[in-house]
One Martini backbone bead per residue (centre of mass of N, CA, C, O) as a GRO file, in nm:
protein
  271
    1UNK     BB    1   1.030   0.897   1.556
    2UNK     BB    2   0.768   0.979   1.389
    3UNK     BB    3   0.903   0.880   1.120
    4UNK     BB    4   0.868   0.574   1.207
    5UNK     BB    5   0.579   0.577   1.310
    6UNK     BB    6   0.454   0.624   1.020
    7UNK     BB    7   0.591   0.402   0.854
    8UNK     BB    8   0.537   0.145   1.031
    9UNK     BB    9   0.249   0.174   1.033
   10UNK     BB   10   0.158   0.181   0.753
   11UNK     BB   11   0.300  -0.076   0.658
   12UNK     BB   12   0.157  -0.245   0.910
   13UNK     BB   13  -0.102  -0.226   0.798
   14UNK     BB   14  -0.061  -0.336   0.516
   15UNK     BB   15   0.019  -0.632   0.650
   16UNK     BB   16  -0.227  -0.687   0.811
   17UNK     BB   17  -0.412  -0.686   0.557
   18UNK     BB   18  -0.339  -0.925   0.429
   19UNK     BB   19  -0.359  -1.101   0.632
   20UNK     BB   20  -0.640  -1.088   0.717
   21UNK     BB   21  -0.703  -1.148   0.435
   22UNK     BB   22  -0.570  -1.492   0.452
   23UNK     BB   23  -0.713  -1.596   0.713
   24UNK     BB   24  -1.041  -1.535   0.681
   25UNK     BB   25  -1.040  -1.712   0.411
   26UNK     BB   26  -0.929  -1.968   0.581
   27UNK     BB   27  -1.177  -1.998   0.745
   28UNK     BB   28  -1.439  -1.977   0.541
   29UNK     BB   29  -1.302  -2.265   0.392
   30UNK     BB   30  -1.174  -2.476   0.656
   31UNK     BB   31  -0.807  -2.402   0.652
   32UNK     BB   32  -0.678  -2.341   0.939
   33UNK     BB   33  -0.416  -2.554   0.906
   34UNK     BB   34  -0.281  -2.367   0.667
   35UNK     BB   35  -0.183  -2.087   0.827
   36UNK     BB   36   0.133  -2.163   0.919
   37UNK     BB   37   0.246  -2.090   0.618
   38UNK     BB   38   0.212  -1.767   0.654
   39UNK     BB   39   0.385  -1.751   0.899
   40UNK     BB   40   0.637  -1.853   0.750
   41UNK     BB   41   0.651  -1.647   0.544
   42UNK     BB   42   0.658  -1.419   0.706
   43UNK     BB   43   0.892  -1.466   0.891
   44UNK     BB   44   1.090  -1.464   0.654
   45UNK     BB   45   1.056  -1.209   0.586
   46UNK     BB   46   1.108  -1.052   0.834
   47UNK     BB   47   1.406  -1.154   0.817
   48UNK     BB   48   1.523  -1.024   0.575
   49UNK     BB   49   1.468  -0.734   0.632
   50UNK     BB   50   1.660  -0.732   0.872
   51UNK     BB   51   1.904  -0.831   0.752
   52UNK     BB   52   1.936  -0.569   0.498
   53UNK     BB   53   1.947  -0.371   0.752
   54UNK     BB   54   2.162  -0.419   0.907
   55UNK     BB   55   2.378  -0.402   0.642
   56UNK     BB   56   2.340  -0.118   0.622
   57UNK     BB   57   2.385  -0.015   0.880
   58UNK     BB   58   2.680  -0.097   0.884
   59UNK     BB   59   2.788   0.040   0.637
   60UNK     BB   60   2.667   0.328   0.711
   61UNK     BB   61   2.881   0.286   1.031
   62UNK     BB   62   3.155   0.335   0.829
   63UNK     BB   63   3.374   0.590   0.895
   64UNK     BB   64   3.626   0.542   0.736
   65UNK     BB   65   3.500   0.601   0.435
   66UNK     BB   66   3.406   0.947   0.460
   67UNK     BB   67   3.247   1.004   0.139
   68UNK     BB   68   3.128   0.750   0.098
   69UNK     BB   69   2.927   0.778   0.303
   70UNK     BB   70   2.734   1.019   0.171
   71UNK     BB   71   2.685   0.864  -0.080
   72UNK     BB   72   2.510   0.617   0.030
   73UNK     BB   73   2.291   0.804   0.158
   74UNK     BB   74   2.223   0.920  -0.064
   75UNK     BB   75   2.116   0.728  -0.208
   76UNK     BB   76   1.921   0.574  -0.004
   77UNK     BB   77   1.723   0.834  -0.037
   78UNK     BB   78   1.664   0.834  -0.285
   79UNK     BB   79   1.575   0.510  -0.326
   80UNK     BB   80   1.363   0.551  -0.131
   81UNK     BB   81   1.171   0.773  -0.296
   82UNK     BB   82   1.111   0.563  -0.498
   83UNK     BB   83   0.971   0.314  -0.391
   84UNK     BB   84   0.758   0.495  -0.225
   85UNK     BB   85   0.621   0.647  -0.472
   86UNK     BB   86   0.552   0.388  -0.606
   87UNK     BB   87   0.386   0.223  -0.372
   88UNK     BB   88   0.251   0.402  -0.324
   89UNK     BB   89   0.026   0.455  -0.576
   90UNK     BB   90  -0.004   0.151  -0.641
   91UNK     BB   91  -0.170   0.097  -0.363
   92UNK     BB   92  -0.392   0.290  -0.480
   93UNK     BB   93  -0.484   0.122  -0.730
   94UNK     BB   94  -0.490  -0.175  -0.591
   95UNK     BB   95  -0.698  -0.170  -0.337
   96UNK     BB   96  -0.987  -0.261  -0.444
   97UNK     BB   97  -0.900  -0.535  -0.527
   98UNK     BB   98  -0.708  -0.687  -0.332
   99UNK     BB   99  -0.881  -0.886  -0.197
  100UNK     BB  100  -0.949  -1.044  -0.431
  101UNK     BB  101  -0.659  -1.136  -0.539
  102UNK     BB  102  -0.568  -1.287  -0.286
  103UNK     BB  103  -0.829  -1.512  -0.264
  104UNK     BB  104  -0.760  -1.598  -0.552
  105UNK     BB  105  -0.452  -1.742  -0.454
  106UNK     BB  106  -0.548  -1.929  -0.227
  107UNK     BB  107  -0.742  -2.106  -0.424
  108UNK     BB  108  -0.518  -2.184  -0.611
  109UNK     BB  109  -0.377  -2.347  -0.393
  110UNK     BB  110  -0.576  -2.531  -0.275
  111UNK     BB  111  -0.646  -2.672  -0.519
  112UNK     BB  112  -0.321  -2.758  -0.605
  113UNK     BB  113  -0.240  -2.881  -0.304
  114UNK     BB  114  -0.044  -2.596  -0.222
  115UNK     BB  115   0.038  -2.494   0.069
  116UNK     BB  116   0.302  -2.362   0.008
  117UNK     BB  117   0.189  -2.099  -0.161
  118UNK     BB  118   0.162  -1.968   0.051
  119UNK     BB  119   0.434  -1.908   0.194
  120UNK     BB  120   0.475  -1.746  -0.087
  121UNK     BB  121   0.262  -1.497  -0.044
  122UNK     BB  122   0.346  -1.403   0.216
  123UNK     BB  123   0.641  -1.347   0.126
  124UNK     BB  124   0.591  -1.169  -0.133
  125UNK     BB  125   0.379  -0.926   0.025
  126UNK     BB  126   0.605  -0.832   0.279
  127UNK     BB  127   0.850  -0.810   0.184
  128UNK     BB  128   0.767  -0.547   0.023
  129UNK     BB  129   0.733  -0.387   0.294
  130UNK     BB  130   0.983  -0.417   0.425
  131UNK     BB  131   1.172  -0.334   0.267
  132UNK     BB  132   1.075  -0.017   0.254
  133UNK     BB  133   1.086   0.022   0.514
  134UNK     BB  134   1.418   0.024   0.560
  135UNK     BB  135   1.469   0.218   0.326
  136UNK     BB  136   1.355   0.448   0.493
  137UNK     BB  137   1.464   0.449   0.758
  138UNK     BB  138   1.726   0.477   0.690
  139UNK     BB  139   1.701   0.783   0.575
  140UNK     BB  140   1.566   0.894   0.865
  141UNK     BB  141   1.815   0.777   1.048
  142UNK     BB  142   2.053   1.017   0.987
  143UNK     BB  143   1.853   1.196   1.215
  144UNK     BB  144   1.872   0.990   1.451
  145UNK     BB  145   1.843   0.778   1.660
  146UNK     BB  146   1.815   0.488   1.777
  147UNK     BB  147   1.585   0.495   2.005
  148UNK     BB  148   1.408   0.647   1.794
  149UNK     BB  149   1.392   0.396   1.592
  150UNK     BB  150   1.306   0.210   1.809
  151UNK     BB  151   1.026   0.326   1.921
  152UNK     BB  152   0.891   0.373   1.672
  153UNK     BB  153   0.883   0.079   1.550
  154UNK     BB  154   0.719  -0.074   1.785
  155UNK     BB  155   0.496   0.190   1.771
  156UNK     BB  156   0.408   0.065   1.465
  157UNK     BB  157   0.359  -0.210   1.474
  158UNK     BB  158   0.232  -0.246   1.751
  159UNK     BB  159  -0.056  -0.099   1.643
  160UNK     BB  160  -0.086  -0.269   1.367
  161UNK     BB  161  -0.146  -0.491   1.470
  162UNK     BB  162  -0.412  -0.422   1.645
  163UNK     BB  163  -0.558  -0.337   1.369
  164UNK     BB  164  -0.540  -0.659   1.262
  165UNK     BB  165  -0.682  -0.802   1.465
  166UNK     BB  166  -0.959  -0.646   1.405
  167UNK     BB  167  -0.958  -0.727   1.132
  168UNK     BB  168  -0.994  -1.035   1.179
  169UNK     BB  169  -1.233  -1.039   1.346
  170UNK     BB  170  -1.477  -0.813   1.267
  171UNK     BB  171  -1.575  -0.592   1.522
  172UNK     BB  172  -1.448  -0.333   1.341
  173UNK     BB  173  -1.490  -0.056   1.155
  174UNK     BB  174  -1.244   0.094   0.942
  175UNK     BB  175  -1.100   0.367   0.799
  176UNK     BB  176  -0.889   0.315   0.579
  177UNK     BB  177  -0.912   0.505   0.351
  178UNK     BB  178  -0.827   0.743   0.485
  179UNK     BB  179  -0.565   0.608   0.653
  180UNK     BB  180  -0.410   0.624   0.385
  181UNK     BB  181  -0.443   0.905   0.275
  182UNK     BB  182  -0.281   1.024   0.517
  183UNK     BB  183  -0.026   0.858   0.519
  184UNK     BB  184   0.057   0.891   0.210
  185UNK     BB  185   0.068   1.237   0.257
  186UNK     BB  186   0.280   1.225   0.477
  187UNK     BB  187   0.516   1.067   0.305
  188UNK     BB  188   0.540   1.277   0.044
  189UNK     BB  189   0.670   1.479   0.254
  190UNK     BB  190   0.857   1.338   0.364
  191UNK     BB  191   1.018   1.250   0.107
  192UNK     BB  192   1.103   1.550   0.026
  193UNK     BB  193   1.286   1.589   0.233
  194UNK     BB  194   1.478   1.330   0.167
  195UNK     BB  195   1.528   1.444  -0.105
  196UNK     BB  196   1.706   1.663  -0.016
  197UNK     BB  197   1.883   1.513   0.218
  198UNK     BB  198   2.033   1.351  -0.019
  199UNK     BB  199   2.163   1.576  -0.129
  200UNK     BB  200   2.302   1.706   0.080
  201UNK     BB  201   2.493   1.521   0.047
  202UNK     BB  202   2.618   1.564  -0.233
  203UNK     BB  203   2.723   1.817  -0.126
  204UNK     BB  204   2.954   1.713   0.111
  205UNK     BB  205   3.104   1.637  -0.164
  206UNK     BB  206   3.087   1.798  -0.407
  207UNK     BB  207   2.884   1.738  -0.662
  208UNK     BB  208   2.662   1.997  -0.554
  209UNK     BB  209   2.592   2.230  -0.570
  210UNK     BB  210   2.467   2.486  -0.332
  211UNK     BB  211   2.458   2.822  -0.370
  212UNK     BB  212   2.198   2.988  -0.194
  213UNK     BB  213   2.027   3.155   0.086
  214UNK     BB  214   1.720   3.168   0.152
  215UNK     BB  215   1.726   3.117   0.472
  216UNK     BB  216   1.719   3.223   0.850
  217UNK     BB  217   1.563   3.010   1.097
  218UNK     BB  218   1.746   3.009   1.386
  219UNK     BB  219   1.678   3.256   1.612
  220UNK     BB  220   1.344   3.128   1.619
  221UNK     BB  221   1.398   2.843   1.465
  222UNK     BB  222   1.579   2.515   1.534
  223UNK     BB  223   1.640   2.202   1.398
  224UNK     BB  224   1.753   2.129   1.705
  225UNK     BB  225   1.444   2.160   1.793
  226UNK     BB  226   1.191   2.010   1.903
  227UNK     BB  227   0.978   2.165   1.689
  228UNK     BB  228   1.223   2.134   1.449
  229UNK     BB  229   1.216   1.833   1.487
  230UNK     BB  230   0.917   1.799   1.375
  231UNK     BB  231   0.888   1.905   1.151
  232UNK     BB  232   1.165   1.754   0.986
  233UNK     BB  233   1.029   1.520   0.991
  234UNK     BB  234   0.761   1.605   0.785
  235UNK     BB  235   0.867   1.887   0.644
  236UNK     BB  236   1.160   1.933   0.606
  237UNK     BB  237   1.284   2.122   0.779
  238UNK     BB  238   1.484   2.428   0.768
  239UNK     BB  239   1.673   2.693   0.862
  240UNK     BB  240   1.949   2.656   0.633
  241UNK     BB  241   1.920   2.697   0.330
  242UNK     BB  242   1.944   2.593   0.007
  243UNK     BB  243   1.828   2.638  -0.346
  244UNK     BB  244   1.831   2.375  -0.447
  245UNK     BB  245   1.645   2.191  -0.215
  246UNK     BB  246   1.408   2.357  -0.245
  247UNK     BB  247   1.375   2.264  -0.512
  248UNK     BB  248   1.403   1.971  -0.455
  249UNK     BB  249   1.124   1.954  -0.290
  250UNK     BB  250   0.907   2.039  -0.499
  251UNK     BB  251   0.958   1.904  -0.736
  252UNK     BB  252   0.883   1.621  -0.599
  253UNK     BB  253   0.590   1.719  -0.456
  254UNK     BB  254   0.403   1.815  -0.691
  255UNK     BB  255   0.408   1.564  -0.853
  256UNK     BB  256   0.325   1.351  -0.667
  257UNK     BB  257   0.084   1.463  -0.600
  258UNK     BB  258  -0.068   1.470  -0.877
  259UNK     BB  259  -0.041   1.132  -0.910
  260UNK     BB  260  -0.156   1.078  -0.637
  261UNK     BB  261  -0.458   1.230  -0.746
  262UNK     BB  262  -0.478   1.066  -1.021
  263UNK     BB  263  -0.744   0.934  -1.193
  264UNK     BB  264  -0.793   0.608  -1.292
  265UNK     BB  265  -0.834   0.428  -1.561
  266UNK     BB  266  -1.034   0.310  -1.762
  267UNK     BB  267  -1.072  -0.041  -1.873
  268UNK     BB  268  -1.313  -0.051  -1.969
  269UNK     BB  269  -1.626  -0.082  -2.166
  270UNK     BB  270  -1.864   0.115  -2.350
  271UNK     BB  271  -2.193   0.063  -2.488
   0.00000   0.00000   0.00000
């Protein structure tokens, strides 16, 4: 449940910056008539995402697939991997415009007179956070139940909205560089878990060798202990690894933060 709704949290706040500043823009414009197509644009955004996530979760919960289930799940859990640090790493290079940018492209679909290109701007910067959020679900999906992943999603979307709301009225400054930050210092640790998680799915189809057990700490802390898989949620604990998956998380660990540590190019000239 944590990690869904850290995953949930994150993602809906970045959806949430983006409207509040495509309404708030639209509002200082004089044109709050043409709102309704942001939210049509969102909506079906939206709605695309639900049903992605569904034909996944149903793909994934054909038993009788048998090997080819833990293929795709191993799959599915790289797949998230590689998305989620290419657009945090992204949208941490990008937050600076981002506000430039979006109102640049609203001032533009109003000059010609195209009031649906909102709504085609709204589903186009949604849906990429919708996708993703789904395929990250999908992948920490596989070791919680229905019932936390649906608790995570609805608390992680709906303080998202909560403070979407603030950020549209303007009623308080938040600390967003800070919580941006630390999600997706949080996200890049979970990543690294999942990237392991990923491997030792197709370690169960014999893709990948075991190798030897690095650690035993089933007697100590159990990952299927309250406080264990508190821990598996965040920082991918395990009781009882191999040493691929060991290799496997800091590999991915280790150069993610570097990447995302990695100070800007400036691409400016100087005189």
């Amino acid at each position: 449940m944590f990690s869904t709704f850290i995953i949930t949290l994150r993602e809906g706040v970045e959806i949430s910056i983006i409207l509040a500043v495509i309404l708030a823009y639209l509002k200082q414009l004089g044109a709050t008539h043409t709102a309704g197509k942001v939210w049509l644009g969102t909506a079906a955004a939206a709605l695309v995402s639900l049903i992605t996530g569904g034909i996944i979760f149903f793909i994934l919960g054909q038993t009788e697939l048998g090997d080819f289930q833990e293929i795709l799940e191993g799959t599915f859990m790289l797949l998230a991997v590689a998305i989620l640090t290419w657009m945090t790493v992204w949208m941490k290079r990008q937050s600076s415009d981002l506000s430039g940018s979006l109102k640049e492209k609203v001032q533009k679909a109003l000059t010609n007179g195209s009031v649906w290109a909102l709504a085609t701007l709204a589903f186009a910067t949604v849906i990429r956070e919708g996708i993703e959020t789904v395929l990250f679900i999908t992948g920490t999906a596989q070791t919680s139940t229905v019932g936390q992943v649906l608790g995570g999603t609805v608390l992680g979307f709906g303080s998202a909205a909560i403070i979407g709301y603030v950020l549209y009225r303007g009623t308080h400054r938040l600390p967003l560089k800070s919580f941006f930050n630390v999600m997706s210092l949080l996200l890049i640790v979970m990543a690294a878990g999942l990237a392991s998680n990923g491997i030792h799915a197709f370690q169960e189809v014999a893709w990948i060798p075991e190798g030897f057990k690095v650690w035993n700490t089933q007697m100590i802390l159990s990952q299927d202990s309250s406080a264990g898989s508190l821990l598996k949620a965040i920082f991918g604990y395990r009781d009882n690894p191999n040493i691929v998956l060991v290799i496997t998380y800091w590999v991915y660990l280790i150069p993610a933060l570097i990447v995302y540590f990695k100070p800007a190019k400036l691409t400016g000239r100087r005189n």
